[in-house]
C-alpha positions as a printed NumPy array, in Angstrom:
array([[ 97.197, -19.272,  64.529],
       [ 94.805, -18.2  ,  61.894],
       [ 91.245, -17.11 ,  62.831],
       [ 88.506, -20.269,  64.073],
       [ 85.614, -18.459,  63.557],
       [ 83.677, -18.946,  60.321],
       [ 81.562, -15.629,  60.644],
       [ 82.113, -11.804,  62.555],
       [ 83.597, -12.014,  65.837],
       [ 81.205, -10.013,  66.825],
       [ 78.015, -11.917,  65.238],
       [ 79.668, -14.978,  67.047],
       [ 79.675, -13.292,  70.538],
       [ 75.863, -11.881,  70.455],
       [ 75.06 , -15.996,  69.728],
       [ 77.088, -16.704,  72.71 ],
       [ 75.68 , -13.697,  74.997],
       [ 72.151, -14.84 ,  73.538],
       [ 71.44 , -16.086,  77.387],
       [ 71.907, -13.196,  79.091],
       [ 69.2  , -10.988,  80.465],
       [ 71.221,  -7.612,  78.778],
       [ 69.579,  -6.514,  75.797],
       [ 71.75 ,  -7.349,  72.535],
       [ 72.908,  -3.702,  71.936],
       [ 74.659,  -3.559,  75.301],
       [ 76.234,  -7.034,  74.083],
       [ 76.875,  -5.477,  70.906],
       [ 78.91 ,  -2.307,  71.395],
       [ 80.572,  -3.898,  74.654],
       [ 82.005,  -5.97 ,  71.661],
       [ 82.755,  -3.531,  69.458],
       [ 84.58 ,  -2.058,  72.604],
       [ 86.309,  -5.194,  73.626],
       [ 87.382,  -5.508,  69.89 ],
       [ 89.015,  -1.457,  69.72 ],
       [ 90.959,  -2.353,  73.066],
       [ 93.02 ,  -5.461,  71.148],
       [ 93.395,  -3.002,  67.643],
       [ 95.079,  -0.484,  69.903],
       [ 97.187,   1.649,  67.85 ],
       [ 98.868,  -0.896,  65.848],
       [ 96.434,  -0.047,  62.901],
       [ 94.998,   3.128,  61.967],
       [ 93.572,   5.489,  58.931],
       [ 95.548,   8.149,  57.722],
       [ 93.409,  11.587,  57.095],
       [ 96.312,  12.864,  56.147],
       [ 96.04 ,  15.67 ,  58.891],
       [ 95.795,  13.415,  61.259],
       [ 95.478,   9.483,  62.072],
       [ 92.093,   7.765,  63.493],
       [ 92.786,   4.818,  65.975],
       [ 89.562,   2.225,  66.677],
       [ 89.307,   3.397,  70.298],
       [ 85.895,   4.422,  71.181],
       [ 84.042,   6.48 ,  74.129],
       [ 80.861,   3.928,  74.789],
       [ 78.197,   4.696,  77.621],
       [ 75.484,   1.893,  78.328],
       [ 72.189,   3.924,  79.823],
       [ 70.028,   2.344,  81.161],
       [ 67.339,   3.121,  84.174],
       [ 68.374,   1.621,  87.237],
       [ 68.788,  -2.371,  88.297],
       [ 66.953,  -2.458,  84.593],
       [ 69.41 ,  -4.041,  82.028],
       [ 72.007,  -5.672,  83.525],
       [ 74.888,  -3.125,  82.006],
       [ 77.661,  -4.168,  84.483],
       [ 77.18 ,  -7.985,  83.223],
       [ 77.447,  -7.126,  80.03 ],
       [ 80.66 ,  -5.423,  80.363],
       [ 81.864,  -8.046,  82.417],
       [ 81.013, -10.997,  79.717],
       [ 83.254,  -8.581,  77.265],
       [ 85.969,  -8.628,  79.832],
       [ 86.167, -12.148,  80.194],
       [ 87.001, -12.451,  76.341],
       [ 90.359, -10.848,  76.555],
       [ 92.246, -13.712,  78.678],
       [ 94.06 , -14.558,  75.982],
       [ 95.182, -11.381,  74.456],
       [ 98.95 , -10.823,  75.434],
       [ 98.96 ,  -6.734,  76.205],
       [ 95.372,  -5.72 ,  77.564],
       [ 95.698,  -4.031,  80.663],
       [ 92.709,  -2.092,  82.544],
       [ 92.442,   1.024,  84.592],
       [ 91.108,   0.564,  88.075],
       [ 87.025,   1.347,  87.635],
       [ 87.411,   4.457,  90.635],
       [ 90.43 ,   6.616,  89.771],
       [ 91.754,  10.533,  89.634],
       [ 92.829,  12.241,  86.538],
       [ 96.132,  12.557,  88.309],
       [ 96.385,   8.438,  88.728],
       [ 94.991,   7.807,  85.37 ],
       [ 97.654,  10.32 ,  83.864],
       [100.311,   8.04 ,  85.992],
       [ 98.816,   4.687,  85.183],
       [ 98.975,   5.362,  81.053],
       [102.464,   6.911,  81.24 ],
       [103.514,   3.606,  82.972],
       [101.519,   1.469,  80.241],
       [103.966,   2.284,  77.919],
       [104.854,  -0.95 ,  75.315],
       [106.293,  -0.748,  71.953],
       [105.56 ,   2.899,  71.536],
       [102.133,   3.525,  72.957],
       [100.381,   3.512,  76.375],
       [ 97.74 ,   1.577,  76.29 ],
       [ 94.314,   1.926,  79.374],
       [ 90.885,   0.595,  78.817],
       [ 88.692,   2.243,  81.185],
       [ 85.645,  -0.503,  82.201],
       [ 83.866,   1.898,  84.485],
       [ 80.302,   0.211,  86.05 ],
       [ 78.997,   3.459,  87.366],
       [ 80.331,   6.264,  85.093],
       [ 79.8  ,   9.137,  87.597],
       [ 81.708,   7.374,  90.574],
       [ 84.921,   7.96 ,  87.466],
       [ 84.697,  11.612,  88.07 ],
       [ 84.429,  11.528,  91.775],
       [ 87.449,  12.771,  92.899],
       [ 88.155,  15.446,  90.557],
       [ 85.007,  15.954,  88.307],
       [ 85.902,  18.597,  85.951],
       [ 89.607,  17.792,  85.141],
       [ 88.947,  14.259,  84.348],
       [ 86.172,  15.701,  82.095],
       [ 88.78 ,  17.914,  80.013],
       [ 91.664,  14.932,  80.11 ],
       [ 89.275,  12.526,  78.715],
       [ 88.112,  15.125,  75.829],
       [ 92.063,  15.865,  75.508],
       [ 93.248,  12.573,  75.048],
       [ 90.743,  11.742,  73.221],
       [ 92.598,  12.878,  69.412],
       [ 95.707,  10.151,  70.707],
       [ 98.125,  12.705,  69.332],
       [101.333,  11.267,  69.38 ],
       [102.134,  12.62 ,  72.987],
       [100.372,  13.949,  75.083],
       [101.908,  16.458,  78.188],
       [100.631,  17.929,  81.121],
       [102.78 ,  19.961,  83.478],
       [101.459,  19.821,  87.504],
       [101.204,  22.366,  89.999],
       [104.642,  21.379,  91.175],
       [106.203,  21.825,  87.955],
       [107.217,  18.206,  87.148],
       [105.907,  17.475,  83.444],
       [103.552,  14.458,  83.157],
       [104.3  ,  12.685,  79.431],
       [102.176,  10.257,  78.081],
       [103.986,   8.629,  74.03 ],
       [101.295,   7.12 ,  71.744],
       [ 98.096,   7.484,  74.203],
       [ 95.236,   5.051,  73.085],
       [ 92.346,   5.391,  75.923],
       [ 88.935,   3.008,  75.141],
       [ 86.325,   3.731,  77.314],
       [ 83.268,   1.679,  78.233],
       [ 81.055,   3.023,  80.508],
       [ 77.633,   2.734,  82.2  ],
       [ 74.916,   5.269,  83.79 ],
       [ 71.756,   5.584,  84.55 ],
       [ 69.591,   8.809,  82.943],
       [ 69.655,  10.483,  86.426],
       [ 73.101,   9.935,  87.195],
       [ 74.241,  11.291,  84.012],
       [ 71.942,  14.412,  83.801],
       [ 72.858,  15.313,  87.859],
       [ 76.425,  13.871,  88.054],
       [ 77.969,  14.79 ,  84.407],
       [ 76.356,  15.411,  81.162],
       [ 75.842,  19.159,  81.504],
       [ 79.151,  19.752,  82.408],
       [ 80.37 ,  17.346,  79.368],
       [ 78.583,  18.966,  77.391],
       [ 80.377,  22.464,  78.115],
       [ 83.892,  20.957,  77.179],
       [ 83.094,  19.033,  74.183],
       [ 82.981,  15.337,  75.819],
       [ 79.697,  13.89 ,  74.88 ],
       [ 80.467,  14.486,  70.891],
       [ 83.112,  12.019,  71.274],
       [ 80.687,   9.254,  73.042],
       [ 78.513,   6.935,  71.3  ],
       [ 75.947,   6.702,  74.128],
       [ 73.74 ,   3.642,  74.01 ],
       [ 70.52 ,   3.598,  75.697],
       [ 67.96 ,   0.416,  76.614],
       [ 65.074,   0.251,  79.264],
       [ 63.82 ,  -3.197,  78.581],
       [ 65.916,  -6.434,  79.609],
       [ 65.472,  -9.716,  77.514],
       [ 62.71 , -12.324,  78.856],
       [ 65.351, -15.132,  79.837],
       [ 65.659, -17.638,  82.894],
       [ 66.62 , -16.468,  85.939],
       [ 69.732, -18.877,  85.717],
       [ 71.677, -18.612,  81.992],
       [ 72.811, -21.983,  80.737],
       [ 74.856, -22.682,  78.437],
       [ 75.57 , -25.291,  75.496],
       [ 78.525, -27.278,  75.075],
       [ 78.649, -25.287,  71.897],
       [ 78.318, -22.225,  73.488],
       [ 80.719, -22.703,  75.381],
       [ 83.345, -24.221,  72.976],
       [ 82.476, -20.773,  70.836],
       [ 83.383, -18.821,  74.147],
       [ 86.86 , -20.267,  74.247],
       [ 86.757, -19.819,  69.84 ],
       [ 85.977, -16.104,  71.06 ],
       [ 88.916, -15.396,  73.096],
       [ 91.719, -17.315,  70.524],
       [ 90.391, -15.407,  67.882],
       [ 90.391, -12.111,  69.639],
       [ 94.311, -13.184,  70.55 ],
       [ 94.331, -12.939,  66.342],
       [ 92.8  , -10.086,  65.777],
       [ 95.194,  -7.893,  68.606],
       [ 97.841,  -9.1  ,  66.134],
       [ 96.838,  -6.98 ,  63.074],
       [ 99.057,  -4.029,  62.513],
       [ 99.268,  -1.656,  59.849],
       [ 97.245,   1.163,  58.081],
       [ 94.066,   0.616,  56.585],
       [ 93.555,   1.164,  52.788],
       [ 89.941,   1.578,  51.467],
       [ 87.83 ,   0.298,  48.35 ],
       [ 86.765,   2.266,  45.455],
       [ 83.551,   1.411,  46.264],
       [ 83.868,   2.561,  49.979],
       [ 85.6  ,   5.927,  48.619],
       [ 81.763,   6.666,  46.384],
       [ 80.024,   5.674,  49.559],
       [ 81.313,   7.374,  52.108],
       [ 81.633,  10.398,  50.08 ],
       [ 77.844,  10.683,  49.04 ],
       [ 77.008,  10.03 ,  52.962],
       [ 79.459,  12.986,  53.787],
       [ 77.474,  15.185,  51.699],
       [ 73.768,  14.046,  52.286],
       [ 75.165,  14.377,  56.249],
       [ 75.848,  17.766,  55.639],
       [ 71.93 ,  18.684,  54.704],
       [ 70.329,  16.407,  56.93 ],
       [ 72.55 ,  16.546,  60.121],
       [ 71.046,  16.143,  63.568],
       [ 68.656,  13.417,  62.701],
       [ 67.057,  13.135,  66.541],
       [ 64.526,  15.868,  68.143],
       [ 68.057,  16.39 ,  70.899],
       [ 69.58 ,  19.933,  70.235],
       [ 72.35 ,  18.697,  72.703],
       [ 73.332,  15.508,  70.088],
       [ 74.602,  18.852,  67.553],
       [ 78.25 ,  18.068,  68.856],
       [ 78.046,  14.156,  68.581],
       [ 76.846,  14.709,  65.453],
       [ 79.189,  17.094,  63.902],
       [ 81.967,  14.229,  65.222],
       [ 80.173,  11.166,  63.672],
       [ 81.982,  11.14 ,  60.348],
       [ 84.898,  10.311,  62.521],
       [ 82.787,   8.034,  65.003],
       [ 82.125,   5.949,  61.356],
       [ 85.802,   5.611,  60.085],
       [ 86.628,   3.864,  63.752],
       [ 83.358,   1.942,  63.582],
       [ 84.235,   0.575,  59.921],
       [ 87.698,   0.022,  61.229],
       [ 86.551,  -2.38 ,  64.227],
       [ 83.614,  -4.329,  62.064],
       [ 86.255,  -5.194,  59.753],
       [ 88.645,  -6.367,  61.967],
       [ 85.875,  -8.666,  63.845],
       [ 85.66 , -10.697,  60.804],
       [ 88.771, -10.408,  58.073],
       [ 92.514,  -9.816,  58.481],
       [ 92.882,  -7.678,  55.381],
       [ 93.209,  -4.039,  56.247],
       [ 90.664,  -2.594,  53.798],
       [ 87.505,  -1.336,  54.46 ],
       [ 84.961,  -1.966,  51.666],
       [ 81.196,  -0.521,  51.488],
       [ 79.965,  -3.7  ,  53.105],
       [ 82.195,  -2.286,  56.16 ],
       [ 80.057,   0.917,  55.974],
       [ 76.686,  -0.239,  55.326],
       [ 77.057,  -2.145,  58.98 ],
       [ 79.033,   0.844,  60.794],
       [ 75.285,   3.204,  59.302],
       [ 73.634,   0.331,  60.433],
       [ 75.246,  -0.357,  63.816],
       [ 74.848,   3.559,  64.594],
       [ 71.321,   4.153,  63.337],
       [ 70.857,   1.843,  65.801],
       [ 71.823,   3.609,  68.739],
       [ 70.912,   6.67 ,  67.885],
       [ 67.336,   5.912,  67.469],
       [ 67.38 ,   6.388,  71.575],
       [ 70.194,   8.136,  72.159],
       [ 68.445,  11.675,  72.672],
       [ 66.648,   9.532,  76.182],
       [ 70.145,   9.95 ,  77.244],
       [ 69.432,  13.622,  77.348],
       [ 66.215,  14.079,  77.757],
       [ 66.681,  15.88 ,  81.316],
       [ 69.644,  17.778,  80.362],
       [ 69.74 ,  21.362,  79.848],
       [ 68.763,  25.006,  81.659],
       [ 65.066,  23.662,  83.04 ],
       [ 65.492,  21.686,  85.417],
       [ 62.059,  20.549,  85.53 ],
       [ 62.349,  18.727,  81.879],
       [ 62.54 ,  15.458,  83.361],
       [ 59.549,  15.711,  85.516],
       [ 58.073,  17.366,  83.035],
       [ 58.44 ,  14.776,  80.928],
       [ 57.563,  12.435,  83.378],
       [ 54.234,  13.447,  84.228],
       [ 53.146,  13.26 ,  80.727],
       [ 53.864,  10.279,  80.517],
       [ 51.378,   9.371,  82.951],
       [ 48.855,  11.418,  81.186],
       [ 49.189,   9.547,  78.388],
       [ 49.074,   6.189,  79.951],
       [ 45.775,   7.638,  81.721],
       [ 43.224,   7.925,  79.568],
       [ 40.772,   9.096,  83.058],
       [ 43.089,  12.024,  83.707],
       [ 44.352,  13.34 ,  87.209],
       [ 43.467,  16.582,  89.344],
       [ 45.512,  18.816,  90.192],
       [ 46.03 ,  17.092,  93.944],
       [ 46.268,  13.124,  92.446],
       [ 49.545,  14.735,  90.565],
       [ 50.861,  16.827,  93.475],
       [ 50.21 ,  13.178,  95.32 ],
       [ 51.906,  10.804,  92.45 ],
       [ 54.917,  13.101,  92.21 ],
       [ 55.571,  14.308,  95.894],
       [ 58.854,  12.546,  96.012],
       [ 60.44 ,  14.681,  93.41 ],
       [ 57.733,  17.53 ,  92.983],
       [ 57.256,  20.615,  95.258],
       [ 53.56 ,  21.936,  94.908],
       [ 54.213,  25.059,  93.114],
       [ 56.847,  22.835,  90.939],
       [ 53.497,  20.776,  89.743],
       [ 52.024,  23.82 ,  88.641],
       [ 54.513,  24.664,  86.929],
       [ 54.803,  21.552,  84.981],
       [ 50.762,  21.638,  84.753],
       [ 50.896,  25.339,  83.139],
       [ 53.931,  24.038,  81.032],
       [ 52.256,  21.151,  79.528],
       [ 48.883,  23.027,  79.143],
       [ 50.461,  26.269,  77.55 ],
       [ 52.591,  23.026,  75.182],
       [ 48.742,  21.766,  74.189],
       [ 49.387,  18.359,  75.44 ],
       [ 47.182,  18.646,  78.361],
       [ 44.317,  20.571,  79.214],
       [ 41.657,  21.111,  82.096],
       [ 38.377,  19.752,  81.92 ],
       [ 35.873,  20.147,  84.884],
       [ 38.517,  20.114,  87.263],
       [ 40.488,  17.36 ,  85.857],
       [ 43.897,  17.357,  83.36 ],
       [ 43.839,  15.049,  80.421],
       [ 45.917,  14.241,  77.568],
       [ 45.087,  15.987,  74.613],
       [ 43.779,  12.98 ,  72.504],
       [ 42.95 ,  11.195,  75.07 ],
       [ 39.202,   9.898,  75.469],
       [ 38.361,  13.193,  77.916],
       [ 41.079,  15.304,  75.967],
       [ 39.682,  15.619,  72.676],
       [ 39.488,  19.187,  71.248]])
């Protein structure tokens, strides 16, 4: 059956997620996730070395109970009735049942899992650190992948295609796994996306008859587009493109003030050849990605990345730079300042005494505060003026 939808699959589903309280990025790259998942590994680019599959690594971050992650990946979810071969890992697993659970998913030459994990942290609960090194292994969906266990027996796993979609909070990703991830190499290969502010919509979503008719157009045409098979060709055009954003990348590389984003970063040429190959899927059957492909893939990761050093913005060897962090924020939302004791006060549930002078002398000896007749104030502010 040939494709319903007059526009992007993916344009189509943020006007049906429109109700929802999630902000449209999480509805956006759940989309772009739910779209990888049907690809699989029946269509690919060649870099000759090696061949890129669609799957993605995608974290929704979010503070907690704020933006409505888990619904978002749930909507996405719902869309993939209709595809024949989807099949999902269970959300709370170990490496060793995940290992077991793709080598059993094996169907015309690969073993398909998407992960859909609602808390990202409880994924690693059983056995942290290994999971963190299978997931940055399987990640390059060689064309098998083996593992030999403690009893000798040799785990296989032929064609592996693992997409991920994940959510966190900040503090459960700094305390629970990101410097650890870090250390092996994981968080270059995921796009985190990061939102603190929900949509203003009713308390109760309804939906339009057309709505809903384009939620059922959703699903048959995501039925079509897990039919496409084959290796994508590219454009002249796309060839010039990408080629003069290879080389401008290499001068101006990290573009966010997050020394721990070097790694995604150094990855994101590869991040954009899977991006271009899942926008063009969501809205033509040909299997050639054009400039117009790459213009939205730049757009669609600008996008995140704007934010995506938040993710990390209490990650790293102080483990005060949250608090830190925090606290100056309330400077700068305080215009009157604080003493010494109103911080120790604000911040006692996190904050031991001679931790707040610590992040007092920090931010003082950073200029962004400074003391005033016994009171701190933001430099700038109307007491902190220099």
């Amino acid at each position: 059956m040939p494709r319903q939808l007059p526009e992007s699959w993916l344009l189509a589903y943020l006007a049906y997620t429109h109700e929802s309280k999630s902000p449209e990025i999480f509805h956006l790259w759940t989309g772009i996730s739910i779209i990888a998942g049907a690809l699989q590994r029946k269509v690919w680019f060649d870099m000759a070395y090696y061949k890129l599959y669609p799957h993605h690594y995608i974290v929704l971050v979010s503070p907690p109970g704020r933006c409505a992650k888990t619904t978002a990946m749930a909507i996405g979810r719902s869309m993939t009735k209709k595809v024949d071969y989807y099949p999902f890992a269970v959300e709370s697993t170990s490496r060793e049942k995940l290992i077991k659970s793709m080598s059993q998913s094996l169907k015309n030459g690969q073993s398909v899992l998407n992960v859909h994990a609602g808390e990202f942290a409880s994924f690693f609960a059983t056995s942290a650190e290994k999971m963190l090194v299978f997931l940055t292994d399987i990640y390059s969906a060689q064309e098998t992948w083996a593992h030999e266990t403690i009893s000798g027996q040799l785990s296989e796993i032929r064609g592996p295609f693992l997409n991920l979609l994940a959510a966190t909070t900040p503090d459960s990703l700094e305390r629970d796994v990101a410097v650890a991830a870090v250390g092996v190499g994981l968080t270059s290969r995921i796009i985190f996306v990061y939102e603190d502010t929900p949509r203003t919509q009713p308390w109760r979503p309804k939906l339009s008859d057309s709505q809903r008719a384009l939620g059922q157009l959703l699903m048959s045409d995501l039925a079509h587009i897990a039919t496409l098979q084959g290796e994508f060709a590219i454009t002249p055009e796309f060839d010039d493109a990408f080629q003069a954003w290879e080389d401008q990348h290499t001068v101006e590389f990290n573009t966010t003030d997050s020394p721990l984003l070097d790694d995604y970063f150094e990855r994101k040429s590869d991040h954009l050849k899977k991006l271009c190959m899942v926008i063009s899927a969501a809205y033509k059957d040909e299997l050639v990605l054009t400039k117009h492909d790459l213009d939205l893939a730049l757009t669609t990761l600008a996008q995140a990345e704007q934010r995506m050093s938040s993710v990390f913005s209490g990650v790293g060897k102080n483990p005060l730079i949250r608090d830190i962090n925090d606290v100056l924020v309330d400077f700068l939302s305080s215009p009157a300042g604080f003493t010494r004791g109103e911080i120790a006060l604000r911040f006692s549930h996190s904050l031991r005494l001679e931790e707040v002078d610590e992040v007092l002398t920090t931010l003082q000896v950073r200029g962004q505060i400074i003391l005033r007749d016994g009171r701190y104030y933001a430099v700038g502010g109307n007491n902190g003026k220099l």
